[in-house]
Backbone as a ProteinNet text record, in pm:
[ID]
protein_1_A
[PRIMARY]
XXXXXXXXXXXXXXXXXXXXXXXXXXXXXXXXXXXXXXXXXXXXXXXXXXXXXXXXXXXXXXXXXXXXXXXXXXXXXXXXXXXXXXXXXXXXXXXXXXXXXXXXXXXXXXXXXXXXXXXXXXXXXXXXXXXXXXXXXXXXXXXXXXXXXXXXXXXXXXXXXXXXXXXXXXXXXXXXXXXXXXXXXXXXXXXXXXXXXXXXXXXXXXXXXXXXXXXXXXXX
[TERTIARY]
-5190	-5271.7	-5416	-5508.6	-5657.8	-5716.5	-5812.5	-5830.7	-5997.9	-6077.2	-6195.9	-6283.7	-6407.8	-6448.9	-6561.9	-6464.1	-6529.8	-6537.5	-6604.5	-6571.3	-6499.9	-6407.2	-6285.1	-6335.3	-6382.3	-6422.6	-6350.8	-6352.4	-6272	-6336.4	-6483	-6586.8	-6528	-6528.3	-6464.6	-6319.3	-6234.6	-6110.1	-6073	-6235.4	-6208.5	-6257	-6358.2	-6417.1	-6300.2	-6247.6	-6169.3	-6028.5	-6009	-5898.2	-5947.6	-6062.4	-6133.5	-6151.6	-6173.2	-6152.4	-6045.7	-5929	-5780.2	-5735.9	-5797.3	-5741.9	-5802.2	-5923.5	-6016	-5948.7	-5932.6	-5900.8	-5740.8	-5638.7	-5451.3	-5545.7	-5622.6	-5626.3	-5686.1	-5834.9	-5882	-5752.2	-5656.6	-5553.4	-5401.4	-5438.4	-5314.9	-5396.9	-5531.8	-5576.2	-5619	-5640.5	-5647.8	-5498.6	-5377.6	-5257.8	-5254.9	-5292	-5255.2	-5345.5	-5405.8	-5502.6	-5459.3	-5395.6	-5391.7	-5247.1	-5143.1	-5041	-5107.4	-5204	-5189.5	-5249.7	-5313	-5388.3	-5301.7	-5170.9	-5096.8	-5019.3	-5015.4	-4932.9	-4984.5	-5131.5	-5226	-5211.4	-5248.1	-5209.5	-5091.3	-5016.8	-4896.2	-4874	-4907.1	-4933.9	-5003.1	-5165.6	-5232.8	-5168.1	-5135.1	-5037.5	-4955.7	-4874.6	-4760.5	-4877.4	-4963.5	-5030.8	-5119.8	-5205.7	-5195.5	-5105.5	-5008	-4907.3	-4860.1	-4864.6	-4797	-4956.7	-5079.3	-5226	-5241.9	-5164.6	-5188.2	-5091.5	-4988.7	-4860.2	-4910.4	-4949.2	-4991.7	-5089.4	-5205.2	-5340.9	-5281.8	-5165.2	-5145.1	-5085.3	-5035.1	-4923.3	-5068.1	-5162.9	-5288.6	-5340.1	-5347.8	-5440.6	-5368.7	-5246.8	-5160.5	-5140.1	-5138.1	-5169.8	-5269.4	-5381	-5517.9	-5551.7	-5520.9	-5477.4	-5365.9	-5286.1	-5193.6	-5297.6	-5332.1	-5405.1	-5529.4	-5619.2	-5691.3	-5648.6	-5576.5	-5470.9	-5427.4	-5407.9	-5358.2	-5470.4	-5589.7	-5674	-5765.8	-5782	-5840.4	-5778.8	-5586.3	-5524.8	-5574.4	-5625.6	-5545.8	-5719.6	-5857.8	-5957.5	-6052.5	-6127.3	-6233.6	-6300.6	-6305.2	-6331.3	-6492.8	-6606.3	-6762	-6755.3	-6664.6	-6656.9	-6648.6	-6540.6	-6474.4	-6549.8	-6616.1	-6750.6	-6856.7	-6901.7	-7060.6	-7020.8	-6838.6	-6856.2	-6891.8	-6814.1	-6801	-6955.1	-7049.5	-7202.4	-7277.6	-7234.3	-7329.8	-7256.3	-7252	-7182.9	-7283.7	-7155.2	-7199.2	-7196.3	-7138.9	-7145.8	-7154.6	-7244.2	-7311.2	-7207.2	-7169.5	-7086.1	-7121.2	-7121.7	-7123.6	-7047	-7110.4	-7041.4	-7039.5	-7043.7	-7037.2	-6975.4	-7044.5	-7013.9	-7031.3	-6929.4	-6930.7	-6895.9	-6796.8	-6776.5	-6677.9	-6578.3	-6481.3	-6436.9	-6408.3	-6380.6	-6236.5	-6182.5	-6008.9	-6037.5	-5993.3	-5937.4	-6070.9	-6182.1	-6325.3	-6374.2	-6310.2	-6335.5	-6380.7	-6538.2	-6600.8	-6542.3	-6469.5	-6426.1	-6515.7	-6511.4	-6552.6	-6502.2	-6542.7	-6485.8	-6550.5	-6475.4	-6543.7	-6498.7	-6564	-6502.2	-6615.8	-6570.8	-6625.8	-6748.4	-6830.9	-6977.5	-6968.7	-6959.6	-6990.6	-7108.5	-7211.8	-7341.7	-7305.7	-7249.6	-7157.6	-7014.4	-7017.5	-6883.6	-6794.4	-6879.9	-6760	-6744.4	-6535.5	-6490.4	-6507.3	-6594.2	-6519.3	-6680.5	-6753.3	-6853.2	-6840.8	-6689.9	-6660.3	-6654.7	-6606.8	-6651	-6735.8	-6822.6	-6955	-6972.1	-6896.8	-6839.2	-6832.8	-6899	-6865.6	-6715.1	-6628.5	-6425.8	-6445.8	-6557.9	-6506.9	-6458.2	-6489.9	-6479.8	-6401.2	-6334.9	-6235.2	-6079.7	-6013.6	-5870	-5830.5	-5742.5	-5653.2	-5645.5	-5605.3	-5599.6	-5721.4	-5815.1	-5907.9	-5956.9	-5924.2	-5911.9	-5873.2	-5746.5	-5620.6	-5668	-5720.4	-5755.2	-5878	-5950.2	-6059.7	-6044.2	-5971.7	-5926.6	-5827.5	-5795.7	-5662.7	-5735.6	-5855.9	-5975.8	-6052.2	-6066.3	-6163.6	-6051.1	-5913.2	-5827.8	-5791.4	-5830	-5778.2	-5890.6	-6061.8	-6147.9	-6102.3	-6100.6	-6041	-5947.8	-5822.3	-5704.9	-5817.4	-5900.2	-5955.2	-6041	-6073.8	-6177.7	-6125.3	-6019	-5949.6	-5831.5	-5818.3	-5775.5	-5884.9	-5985.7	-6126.5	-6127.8	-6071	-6133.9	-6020	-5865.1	-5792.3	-5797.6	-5804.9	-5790.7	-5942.7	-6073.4	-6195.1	-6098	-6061	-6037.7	-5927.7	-5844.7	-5690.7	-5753.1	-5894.1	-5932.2	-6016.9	-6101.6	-6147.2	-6047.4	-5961.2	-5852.9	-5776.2	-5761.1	-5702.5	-5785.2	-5962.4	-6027.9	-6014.4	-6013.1	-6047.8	-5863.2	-5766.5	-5653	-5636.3	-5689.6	-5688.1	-5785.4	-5875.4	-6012.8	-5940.7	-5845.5	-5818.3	-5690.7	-5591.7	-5515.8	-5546.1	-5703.8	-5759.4	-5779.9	-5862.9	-5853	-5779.6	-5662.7	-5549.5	-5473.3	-5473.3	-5383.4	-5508.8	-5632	-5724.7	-5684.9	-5712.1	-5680.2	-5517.5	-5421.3	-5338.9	-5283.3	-5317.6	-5296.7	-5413.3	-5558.4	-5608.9	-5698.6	-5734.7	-5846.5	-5768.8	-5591	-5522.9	-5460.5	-5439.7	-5343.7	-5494	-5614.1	-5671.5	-5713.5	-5745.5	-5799.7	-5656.8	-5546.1	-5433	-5421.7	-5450.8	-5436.9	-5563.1	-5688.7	-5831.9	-5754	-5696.6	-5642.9	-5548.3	-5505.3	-5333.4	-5434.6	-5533.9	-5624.1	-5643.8	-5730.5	-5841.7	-5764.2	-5658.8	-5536.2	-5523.1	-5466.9	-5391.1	-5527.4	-5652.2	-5733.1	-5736.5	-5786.4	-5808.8	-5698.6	-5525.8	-5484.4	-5475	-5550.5	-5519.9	-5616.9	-5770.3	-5831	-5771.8	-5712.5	-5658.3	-5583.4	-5493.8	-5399.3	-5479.9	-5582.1	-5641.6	-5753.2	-5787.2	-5828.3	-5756.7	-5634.3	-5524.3	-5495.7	-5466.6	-5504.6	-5559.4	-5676.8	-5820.3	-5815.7	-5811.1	-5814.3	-5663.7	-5576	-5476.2	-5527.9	-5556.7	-5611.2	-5719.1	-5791.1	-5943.1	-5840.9	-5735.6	-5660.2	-5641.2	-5548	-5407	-5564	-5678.3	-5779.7	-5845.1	-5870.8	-5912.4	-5804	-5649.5	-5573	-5522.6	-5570	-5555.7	-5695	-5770.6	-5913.9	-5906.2	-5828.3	-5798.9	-5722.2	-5597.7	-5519.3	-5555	-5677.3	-5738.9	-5830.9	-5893.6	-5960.2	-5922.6	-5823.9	-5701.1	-5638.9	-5638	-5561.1	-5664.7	-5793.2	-5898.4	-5943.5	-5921.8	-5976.7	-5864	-5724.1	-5612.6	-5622.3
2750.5	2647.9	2698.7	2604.5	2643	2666.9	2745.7	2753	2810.3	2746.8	2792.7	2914.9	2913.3	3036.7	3044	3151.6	3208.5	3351	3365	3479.6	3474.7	3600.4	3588.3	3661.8	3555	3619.1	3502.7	3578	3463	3330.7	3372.8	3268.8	3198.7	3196.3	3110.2	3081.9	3141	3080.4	2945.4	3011.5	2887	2725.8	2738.8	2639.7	2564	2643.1	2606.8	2573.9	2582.2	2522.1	2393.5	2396.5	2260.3	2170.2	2186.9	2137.2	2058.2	2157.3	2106.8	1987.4	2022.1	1951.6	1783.9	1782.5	1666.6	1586.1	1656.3	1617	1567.9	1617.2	1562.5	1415.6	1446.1	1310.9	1221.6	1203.7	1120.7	1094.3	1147.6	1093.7	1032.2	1030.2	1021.8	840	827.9	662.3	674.2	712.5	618.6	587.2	644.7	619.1	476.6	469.3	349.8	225.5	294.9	135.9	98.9	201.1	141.9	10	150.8	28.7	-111	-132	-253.7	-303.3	-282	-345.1	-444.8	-341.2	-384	-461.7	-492.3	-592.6	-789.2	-682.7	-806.1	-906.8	-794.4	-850.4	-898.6	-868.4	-950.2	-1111.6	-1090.7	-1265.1	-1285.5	-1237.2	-1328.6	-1358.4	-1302.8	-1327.5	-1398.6	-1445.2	-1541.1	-1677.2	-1673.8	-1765.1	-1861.6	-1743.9	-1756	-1845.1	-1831.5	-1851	-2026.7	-1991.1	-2130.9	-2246.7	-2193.1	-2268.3	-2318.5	-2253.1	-2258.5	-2365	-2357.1	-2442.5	-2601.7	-2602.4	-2758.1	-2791.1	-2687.3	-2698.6	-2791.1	-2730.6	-2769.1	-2890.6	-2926.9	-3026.1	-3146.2	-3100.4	-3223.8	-3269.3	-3177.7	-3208	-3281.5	-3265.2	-3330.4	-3495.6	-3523.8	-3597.2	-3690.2	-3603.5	-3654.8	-3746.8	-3655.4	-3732.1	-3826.7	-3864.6	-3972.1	-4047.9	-4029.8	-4133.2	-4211.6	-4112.3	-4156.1	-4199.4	-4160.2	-4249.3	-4363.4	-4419.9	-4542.8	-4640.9	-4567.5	-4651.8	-4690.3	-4571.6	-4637.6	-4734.1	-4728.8	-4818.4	-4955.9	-4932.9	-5113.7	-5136.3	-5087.5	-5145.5	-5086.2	-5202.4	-5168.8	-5052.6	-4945.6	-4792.5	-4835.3	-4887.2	-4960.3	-4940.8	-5048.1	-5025.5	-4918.9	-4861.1	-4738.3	-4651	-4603.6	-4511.3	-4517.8	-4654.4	-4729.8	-4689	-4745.6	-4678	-4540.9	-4477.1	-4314.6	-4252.9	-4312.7	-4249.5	-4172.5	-4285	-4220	-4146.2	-4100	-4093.5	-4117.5	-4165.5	-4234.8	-4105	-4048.3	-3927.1	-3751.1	-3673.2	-3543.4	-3441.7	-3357.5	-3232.2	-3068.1	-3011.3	-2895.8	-2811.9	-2664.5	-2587.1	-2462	-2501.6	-2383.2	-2202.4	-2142.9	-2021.6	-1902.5	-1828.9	-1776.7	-1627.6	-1522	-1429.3	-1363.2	-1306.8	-1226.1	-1089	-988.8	-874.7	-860.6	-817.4	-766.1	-639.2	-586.5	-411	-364	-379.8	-304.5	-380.9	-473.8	-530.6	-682.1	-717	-850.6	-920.1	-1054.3	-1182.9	-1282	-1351.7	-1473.9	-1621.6	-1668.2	-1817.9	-1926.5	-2026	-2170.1	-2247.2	-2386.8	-2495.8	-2608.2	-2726.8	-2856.1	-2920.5	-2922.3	-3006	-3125.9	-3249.6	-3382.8	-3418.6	-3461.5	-3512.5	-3656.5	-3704.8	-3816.6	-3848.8	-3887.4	-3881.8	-3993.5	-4081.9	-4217.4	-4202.4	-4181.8	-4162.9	-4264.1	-4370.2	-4485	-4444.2	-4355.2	-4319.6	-4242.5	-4245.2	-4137.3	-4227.2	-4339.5	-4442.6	-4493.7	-4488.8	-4480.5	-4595.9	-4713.3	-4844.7	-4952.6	-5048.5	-5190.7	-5219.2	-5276.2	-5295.6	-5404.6	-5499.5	-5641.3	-5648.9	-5527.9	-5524.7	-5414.7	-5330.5	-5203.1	-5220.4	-5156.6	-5149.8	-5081.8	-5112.4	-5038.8	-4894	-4876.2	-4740	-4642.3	-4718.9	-4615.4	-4570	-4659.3	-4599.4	-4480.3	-4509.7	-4362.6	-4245.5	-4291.3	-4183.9	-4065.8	-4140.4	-4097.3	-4042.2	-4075.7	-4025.7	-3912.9	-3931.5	-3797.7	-3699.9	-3686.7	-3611.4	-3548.6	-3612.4	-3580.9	-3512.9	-3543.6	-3421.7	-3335.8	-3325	-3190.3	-3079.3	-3116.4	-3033.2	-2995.1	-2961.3	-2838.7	-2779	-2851.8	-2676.2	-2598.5	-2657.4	-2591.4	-2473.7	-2555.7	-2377.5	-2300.3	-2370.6	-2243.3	-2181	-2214.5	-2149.3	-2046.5	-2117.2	-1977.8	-1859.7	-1898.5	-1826.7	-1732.6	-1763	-1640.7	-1593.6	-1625.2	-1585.3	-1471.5	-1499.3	-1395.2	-1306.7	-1316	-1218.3	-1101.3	-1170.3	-1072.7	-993.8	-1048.7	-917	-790.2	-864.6	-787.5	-677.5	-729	-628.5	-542.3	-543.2	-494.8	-408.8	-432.9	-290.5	-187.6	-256.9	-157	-99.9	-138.5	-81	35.1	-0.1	97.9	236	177.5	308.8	348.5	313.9	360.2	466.2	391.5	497.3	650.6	601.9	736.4	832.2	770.3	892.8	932.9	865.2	908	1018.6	1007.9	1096.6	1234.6	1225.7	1323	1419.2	1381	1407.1	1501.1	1444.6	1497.4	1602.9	1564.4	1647.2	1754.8	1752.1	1843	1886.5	1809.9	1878.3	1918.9	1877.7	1930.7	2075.5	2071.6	2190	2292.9	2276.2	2352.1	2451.2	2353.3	2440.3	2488.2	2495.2	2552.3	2692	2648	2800.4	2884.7	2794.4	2912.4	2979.6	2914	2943.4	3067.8	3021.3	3160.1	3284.3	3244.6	3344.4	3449.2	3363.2	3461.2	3528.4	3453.6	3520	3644.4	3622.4	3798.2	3872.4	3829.4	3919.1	3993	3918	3968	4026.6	4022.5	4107.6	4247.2	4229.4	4346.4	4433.9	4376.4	4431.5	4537.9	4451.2	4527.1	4609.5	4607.9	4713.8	4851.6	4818.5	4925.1	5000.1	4917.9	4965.9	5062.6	4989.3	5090	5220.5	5233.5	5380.4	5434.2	5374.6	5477	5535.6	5455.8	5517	5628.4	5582.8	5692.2	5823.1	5808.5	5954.5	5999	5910	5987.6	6032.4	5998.3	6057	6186.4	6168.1	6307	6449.8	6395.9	6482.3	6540.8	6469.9	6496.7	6569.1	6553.7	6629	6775.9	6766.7	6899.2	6955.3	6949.8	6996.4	7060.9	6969.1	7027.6	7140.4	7131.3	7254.3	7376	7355.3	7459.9	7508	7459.4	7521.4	7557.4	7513	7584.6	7760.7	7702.1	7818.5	7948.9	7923.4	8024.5	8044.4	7989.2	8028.3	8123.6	8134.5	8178.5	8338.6
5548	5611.7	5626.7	5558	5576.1	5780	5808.3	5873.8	5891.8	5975.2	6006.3	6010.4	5936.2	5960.6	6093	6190.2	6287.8	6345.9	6413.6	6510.7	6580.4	6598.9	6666.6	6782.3	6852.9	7068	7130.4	7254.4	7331.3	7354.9	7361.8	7390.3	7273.1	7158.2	7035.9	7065.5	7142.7	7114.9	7251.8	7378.3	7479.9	7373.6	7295	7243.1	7180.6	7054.3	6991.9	7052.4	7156.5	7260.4	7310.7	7331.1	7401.3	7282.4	7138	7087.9	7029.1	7041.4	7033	7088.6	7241.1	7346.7	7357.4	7278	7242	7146.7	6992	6918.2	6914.6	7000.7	7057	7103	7255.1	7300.7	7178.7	7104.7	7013.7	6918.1	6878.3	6753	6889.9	6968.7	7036.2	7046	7165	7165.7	6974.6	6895.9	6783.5	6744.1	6733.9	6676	6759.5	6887.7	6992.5	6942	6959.5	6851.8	6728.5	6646.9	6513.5	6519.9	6631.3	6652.5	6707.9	6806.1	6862.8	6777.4	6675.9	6573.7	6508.8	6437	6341.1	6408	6569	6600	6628.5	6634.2	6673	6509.5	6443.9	6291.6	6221.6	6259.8	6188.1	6274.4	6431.5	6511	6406.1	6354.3	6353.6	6117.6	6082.6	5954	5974.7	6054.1	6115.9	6098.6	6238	6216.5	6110.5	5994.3	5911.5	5824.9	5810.3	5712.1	5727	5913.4	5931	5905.7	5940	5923.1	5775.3	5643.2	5539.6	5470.8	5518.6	5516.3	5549	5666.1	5737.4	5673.2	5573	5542.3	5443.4	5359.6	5219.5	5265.9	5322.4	5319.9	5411.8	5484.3	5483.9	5359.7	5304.2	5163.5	5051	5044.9	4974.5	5086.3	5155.2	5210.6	5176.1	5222.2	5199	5032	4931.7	4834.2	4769.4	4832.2	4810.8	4848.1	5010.9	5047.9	4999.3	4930.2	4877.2	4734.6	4664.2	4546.1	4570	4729.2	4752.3	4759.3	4822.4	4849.9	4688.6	4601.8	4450.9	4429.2	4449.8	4370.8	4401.2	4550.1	4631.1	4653	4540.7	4602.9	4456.4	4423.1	4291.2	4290.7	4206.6	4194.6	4235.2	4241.4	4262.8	4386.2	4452.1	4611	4657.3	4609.5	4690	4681.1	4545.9	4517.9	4601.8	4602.7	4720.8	4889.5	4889	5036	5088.6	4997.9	5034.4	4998.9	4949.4	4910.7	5032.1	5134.2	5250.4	5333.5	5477.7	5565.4	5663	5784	5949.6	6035.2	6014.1	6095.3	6021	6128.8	6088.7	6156.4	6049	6114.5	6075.3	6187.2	6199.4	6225.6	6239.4	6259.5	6377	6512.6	6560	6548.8	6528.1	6519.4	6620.9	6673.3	6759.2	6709.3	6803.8	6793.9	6912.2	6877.8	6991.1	6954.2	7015.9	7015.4	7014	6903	6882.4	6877.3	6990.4	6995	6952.9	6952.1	6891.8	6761.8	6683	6564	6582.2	6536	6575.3	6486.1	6520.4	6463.4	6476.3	6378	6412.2	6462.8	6495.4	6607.1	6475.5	6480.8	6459.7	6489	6556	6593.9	6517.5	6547.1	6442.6	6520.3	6498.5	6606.6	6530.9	6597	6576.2	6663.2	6560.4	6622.1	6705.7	6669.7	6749.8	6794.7	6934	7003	6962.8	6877.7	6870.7	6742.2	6754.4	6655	6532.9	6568	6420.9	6350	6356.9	6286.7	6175.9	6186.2	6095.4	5907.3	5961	5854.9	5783.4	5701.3	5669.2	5631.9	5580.3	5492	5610.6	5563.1	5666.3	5642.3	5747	5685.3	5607.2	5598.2	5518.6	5397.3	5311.1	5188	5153.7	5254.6	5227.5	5283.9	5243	5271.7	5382.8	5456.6	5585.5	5481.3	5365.6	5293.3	5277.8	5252	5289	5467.2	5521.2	5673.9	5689.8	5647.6	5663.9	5571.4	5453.8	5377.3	5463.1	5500.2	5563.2	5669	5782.9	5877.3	5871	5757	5751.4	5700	5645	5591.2	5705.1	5750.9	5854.9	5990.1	6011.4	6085.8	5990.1	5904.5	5849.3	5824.7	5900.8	5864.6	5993.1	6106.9	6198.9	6167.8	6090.6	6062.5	5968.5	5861.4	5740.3	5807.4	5923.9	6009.7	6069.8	6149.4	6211.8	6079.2	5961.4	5865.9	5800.7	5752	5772.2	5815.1	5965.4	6071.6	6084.8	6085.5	6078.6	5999.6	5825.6	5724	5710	5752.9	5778.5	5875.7	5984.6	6127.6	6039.2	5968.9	5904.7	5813.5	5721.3	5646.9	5718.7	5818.5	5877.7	5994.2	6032.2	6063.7	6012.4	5873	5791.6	5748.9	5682.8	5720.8	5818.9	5957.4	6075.5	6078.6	6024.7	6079.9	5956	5828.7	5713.2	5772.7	5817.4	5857	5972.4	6059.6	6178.9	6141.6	6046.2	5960.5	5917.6	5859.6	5744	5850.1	5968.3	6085.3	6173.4	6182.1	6219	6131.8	6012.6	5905.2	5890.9	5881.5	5917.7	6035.6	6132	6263.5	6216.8	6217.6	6216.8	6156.9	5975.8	5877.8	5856.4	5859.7	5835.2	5953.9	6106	6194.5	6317.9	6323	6403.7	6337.7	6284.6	6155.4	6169.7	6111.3	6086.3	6233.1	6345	6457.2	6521.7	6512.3	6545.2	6452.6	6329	6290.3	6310.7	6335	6411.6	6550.4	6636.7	6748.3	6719.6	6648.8	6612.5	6555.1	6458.9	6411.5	6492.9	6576.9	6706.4	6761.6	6838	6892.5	6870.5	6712.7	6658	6663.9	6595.5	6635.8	6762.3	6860.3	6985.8	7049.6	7027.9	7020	6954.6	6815	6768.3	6807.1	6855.5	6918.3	7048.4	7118.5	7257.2	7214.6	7103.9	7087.1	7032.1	6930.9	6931.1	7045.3	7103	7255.3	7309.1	7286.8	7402.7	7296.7	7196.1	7107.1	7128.3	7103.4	7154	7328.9	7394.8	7500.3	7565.5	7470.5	7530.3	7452.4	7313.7	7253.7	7335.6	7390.5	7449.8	7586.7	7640.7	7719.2	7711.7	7611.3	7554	7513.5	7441.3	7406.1	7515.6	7647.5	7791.9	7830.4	7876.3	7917.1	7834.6	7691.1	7616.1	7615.7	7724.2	7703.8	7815.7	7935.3	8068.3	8082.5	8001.9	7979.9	7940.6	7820.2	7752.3	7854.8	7922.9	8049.7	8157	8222	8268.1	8234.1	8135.4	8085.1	8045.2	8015.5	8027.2	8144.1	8237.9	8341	8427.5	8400.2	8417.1	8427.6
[MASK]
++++++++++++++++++++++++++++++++++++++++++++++++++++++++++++++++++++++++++++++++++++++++++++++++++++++++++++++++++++++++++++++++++++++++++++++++++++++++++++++++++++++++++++++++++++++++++++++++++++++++++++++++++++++++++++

């Protein structure tokens, strides 16, 4: 296992402990985020799934309906009505925070509150079918944003849970592993230091007590 190049002092092995102790907690809250990520994400994939389902099954809708209404009204008319529109739509755009990752919001702005503006065509000359056509058009532009809007939020989560991964498997596999074996390093050093300490000073012993003897014994 690779391991850091340092000096092996204690002053380096308090650091590199404090570092340890940083880097357990940072991979311990990122593992926690990545889980709540991936849970936030699969609701919002559920949701997804079921937004895309109803999307399809409006739109298929939407065109029968408007298939009924070509059938049952002169293609001139039906063209002249639909040219203009009675009512202006927008788009509010907002923003919310998942777990640290900015989403975006949208909801539908109608410049006008009365719904029959949505009709652009005088009725004298159009069909009950294009009513429905139109109206079933116009409820299906809110699933289409809040389909947008999860379908933007799930990629953008799926970055931050991939990048939250990479430093999680970092963390674990190579900046936990590596300062554990600086730690075990210094360790044996600074033991082997002391052990040779203690050599030295028992010889500067045994050399003092055979120096004592020898003077001893001349003075005898």
């Amino acid at each position: 296992m690779a391991r850091r190049q340092v000096n092996p002092t204690r002053m380096e092995l308090t650091s590199q402990k404090k570092k340890l102790a940083t880097a357990r907690r940072g991979h311990k809250l990122l593992k926690d985020k990545r889980d709540e990520l991936m849970r936030q994400f699969l609701i919002l994939a559920k949701e997804n799934m079921s937004l895309r389902e109803e999307m399809e099954n409006r739109l298929t809708v939407c065109a029968k309906n408007f298939a009924l209404a070509r059938a049952s009204m002169p293609s001139p008319v039906l063209d002249t009505g639909l040219l203009i529109t009675g009512q202006e739509i927008g788009v509010n755009v907002g923003a919310k925070n998942i777990m640290g990752v900015t989403t975006p919001t949208l909801n539908v702005k109608m410049k006008s509150a009365n719904s029959a503006d949505i009709y652009p065509y005088g009725l004298c000359f159009t069909s009950g079918d294009l009513d429905i056509a139109v109206k079933s058009l116009s409820d299906t532009l809110p699933v289409m944003l809040k389909l947008a809007e999860t379908e933007k939020t799930a990629r953008l989560m799926s970055a931050e849970i991939e990048k939250t991964r990479r430093r999680v498997n970092a963390l674990e596999y190579t900046v936990i592993p590596e300062i554990t074996e600086t730690i075990k390093y210094i360790s044996m050093k600074l033991d082997e230091n002391e052990r040779s300490n203690q050599i030295r000073l028992m010889k500067v012993k045994d050399m003092m007590l055979e120096q004592a003897r020898g003077y001893e014994a001349v003075n005898a």
